[in-house]
C-alpha positions as CSV (number, residue, x, y, z in Angstrom):
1,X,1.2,87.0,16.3
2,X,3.6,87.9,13.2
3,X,7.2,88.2,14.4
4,X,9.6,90.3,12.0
5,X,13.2,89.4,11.9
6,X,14.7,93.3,10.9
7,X,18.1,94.9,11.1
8,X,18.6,97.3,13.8
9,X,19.2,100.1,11.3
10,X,15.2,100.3,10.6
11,X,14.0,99.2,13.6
12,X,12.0,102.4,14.0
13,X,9.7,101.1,11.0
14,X,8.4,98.6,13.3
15,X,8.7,99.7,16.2
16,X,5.1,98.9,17.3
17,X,5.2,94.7,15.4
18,X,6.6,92.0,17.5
19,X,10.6,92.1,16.9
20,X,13.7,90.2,17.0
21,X,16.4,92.3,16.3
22,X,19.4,91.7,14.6
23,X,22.8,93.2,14.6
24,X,26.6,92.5,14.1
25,X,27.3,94.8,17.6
26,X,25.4,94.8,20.9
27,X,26.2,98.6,21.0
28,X,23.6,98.9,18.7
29,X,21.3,96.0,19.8
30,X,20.7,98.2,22.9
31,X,20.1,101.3,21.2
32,X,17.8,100.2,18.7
33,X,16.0,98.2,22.0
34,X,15.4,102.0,23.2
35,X,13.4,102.7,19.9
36,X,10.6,100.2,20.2
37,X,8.2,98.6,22.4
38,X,10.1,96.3,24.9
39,X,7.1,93.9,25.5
40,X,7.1,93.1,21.8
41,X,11.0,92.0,21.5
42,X,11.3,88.5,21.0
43,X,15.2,88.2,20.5
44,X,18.0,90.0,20.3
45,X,20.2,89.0,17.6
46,X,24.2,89.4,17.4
47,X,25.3,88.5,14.1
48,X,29.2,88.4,15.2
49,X,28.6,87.0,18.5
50,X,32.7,87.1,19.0
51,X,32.9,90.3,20.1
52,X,32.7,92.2,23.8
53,X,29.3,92.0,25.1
54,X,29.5,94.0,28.2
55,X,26.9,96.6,26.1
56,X,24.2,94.4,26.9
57,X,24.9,95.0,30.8
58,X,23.3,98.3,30.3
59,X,19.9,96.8,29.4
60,X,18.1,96.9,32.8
61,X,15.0,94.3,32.2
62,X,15.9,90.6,31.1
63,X,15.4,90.2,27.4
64,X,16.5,87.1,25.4
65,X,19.7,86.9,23.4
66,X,20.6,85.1,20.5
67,X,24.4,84.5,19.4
68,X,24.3,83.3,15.7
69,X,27.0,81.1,14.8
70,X,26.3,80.5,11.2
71,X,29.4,78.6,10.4
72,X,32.3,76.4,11.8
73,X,34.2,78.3,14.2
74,X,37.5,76.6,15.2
75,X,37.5,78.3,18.2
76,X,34.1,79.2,20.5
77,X,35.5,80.0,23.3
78,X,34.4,83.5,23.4
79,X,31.1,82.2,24.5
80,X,32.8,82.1,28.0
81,X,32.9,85.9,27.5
82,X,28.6,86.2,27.6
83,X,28.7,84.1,31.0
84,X,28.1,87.3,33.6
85,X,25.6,88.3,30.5
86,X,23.6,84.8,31.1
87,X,23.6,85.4,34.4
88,X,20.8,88.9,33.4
89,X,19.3,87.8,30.1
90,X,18.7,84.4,29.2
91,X,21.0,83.5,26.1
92,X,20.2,80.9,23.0
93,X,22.8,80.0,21.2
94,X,21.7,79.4,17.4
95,X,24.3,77.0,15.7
96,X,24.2,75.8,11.8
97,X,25.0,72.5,11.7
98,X,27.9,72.3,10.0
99,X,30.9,70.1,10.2
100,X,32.0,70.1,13.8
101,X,29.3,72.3,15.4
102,X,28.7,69.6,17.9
103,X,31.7,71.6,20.1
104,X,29.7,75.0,20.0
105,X,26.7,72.8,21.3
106,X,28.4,71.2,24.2
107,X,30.4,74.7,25.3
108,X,26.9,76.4,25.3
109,X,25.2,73.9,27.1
110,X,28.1,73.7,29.6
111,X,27.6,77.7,29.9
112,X,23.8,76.8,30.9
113,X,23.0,78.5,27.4
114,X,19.6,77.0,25.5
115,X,21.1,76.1,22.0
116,X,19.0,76.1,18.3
117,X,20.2,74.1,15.7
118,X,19.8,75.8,12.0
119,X,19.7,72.5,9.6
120,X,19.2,72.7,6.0
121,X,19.8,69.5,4.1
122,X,22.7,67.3,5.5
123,X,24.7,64.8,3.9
124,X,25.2,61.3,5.6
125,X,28.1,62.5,7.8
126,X,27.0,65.4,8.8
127,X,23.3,63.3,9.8
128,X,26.0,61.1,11.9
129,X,27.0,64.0,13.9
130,X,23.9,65.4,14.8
131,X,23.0,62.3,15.9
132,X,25.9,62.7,18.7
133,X,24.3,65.7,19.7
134,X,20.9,64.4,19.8
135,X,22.2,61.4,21.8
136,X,23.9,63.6,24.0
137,X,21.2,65.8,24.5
138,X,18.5,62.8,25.4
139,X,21.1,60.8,27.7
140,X,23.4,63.4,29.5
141,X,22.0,64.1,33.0
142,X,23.9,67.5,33.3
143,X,22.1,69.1,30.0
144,X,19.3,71.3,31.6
145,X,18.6,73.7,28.8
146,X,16.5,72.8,25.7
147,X,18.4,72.1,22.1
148,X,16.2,72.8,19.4
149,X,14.9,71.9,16.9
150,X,15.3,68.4,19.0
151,X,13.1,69.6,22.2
152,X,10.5,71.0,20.5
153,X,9.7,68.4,17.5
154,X,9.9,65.9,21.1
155,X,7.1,67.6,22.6
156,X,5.2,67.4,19.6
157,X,5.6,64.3,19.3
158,X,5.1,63.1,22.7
159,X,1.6,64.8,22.6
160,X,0.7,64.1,18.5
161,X,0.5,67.3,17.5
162,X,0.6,68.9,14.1
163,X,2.7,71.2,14.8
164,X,5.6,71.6,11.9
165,X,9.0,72.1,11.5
166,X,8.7,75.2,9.7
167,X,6.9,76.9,12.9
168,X,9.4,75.1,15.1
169,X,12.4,76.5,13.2
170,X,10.9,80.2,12.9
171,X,9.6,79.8,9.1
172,X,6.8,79.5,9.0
173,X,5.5,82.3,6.7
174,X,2.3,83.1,8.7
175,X,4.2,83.8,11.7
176,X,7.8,84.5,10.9
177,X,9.2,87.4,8.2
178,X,12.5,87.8,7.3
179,X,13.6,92.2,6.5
180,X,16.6,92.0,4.8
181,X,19.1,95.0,4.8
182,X,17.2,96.6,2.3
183,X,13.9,96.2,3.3
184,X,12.5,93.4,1.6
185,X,10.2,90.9,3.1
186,X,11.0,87.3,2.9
187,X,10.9,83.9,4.4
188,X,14.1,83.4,6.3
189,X,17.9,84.0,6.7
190,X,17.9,80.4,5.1
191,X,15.6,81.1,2.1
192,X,15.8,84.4,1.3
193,X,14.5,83.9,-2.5
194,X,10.9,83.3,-1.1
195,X,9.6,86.8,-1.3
196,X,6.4,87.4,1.4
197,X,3.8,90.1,0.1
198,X,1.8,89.7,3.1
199,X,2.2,88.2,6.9
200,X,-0.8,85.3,5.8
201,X,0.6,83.1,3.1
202,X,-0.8,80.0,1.3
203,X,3.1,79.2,0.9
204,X,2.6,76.3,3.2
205,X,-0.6,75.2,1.9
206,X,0.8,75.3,-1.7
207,X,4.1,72.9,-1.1
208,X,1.9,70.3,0.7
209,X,-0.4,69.9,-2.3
210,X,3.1,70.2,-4.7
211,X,4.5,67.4,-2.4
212,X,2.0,65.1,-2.6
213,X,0.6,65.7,-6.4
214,X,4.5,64.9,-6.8
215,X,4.1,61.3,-5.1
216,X,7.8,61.3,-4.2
217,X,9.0,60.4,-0.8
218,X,7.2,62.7,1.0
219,X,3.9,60.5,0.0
220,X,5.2,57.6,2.6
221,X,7.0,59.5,4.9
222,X,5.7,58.9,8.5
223,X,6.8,62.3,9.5
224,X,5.4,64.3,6.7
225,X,2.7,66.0,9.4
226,X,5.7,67.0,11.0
227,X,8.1,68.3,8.3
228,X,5.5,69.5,5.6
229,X,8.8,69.1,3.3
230,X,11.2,71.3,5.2
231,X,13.7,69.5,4.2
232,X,12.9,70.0,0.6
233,X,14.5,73.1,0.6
234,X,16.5,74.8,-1.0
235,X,16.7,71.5,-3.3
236,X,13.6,70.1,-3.8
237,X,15.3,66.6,-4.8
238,X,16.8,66.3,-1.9
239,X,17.0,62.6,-0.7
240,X,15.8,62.4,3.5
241,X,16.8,58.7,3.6
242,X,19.3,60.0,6.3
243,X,16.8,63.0,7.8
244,X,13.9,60.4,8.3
245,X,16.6,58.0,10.6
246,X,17.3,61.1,12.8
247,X,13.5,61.6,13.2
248,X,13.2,58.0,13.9
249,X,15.2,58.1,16.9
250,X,12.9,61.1,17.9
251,X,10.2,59.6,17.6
252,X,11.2,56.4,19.3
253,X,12.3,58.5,22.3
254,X,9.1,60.4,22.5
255,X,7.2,56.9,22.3
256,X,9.0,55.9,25.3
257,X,8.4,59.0,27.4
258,X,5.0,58.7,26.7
259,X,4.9,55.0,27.7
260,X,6.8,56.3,30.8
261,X,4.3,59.0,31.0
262,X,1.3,57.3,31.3
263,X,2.9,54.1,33.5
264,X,3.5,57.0,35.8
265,X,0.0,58.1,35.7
266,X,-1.9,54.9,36.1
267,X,0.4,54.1,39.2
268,X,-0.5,57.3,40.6
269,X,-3.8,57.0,40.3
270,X,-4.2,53.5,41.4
271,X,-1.7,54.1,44.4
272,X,-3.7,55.1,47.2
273,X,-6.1,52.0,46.4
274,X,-3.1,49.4,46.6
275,X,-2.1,51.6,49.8
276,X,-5.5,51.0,51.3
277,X,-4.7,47.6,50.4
278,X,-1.5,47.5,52.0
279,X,-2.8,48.3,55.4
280,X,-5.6,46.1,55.7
């Protein structure tokens, strides 16, 4: 499945693709919804999320919502405003991580809102707070909705996939297309200089031979399977000193759930035996 990320004002071009569908307005998020196949709508996407979203009300059928915040926003609390939304369509918030994000991240969890983190290539400090988040969102008992990128790269982890970053983040070029304003296909919101001819790509296939023919750090890295350099971008020298801690804690924790996992398993399976032997 090939999803296109396109502006409401040409959603009738694709009307019959799988869609997520992007605006500044809900007004016309849910008049552009009216134009295409429902099944095939992924997302709904509001660009300006701090704006009135009673619109969406008038969509009958629960289809998922995404409120971009792209940068800081002193204030978030207009995501109080898209609770009696939540309550009809199921709401992710997508965050950039930028310097204090972590409050938008712990608003829209406390709203029972699933949160995705946008991260492109941050500094020391900014690595130290997304650490909080990532602490907060393996250790806090009352966080019940997933925080990506964290929740996904977990499972993967936890069950050794190959599975990369670039899928997990909506970039990867065989699945994910970008239509800009003006109708041009590329990669991402995040890279829009990497112009797509066609849904299947070698774009993938191309940077992991570059990466390694290169020998830099991406040679040793234990979570290269994982990344496939998607952290090399926009700036291909790029240090991920700081990226590969965060991924060690990730990895660590999925370790441990697996251990957990499977001590879970073998006492389940051995417990009616050491029952039997309890009784006799």
């Amino acid at each position: 499945m090939f999803i296109y990320n396109v502006p409401a004002s040409i959603v009738e071009d694709y009307a019959d693709k799988h869609l997520i569908v992007r605006s500044d307005v809900p007004t016309e998020l849910v008049k552009a919804y009216g134009k295409v196949n429902s099944a095939g709508v992924q997302y709904l996407q509001i660009l300006q999320p701090d704006c009135t979203p009673n619109p969406l009300l008038e969509i009958g059928e629960p289809v998922r919502i995404e409120l971009v915040v792209e940068d800081f926003i002193p204030d978030v609390s207009f995501l109080h405003n898209y609770a009696e939304v939540g309550k009809r369509h199921p709401i992710r918030v997508g965050i950039r991580t930028s310097p204090g994000f972590s409050e938008a991240v712990k608003l829209s969890l406390s709203l029972g809102f699933a949160v995705a983190l946008e991260v492109t290539q941050p500094d020391a400090v900014l690595v130290e707070e997304v650490k909080t988040v990532l602490d907060y969102y393996l250790h806090n008992p009352e966080v019940n909705q997933p925080v990506d990128f964290f929740h996904s790269l977990l499972t993967v982890l936890f069950d050794d996939s190959d599975c990369t970053l670039w899928e997990i983040q909506g970039e990867d070029p065989t699945m994910n297309g970008f239509v800009t304003d003006d109708g041009r296909l590329v990669l991402s919101r995040r890279l829009p200089s990497i112009a797509l001819g066609e849904p299947e790509s070698t774009f993938l296939d191309d940077l992991k031979l570059e990466l390694l023919t290169d020998q830099g750090e991406c040679m040793t890295c234990p979570f290269f399977t994982n990344c496939l350099g998607y952290f090399k971008f926009p700036d291909r020298s790029f240090s991920c000193s700081h990226v590969r801690e965060l991924l060690g804690i990730l990895s660590s924790a999925a370790k441990e759930l697996r251990r957990e996992y499977d001590a879970a398993v073998r006492d389940e399976d051995g417990g009616y035996e050491h029952g039997e032997e309890e009784r006799s």
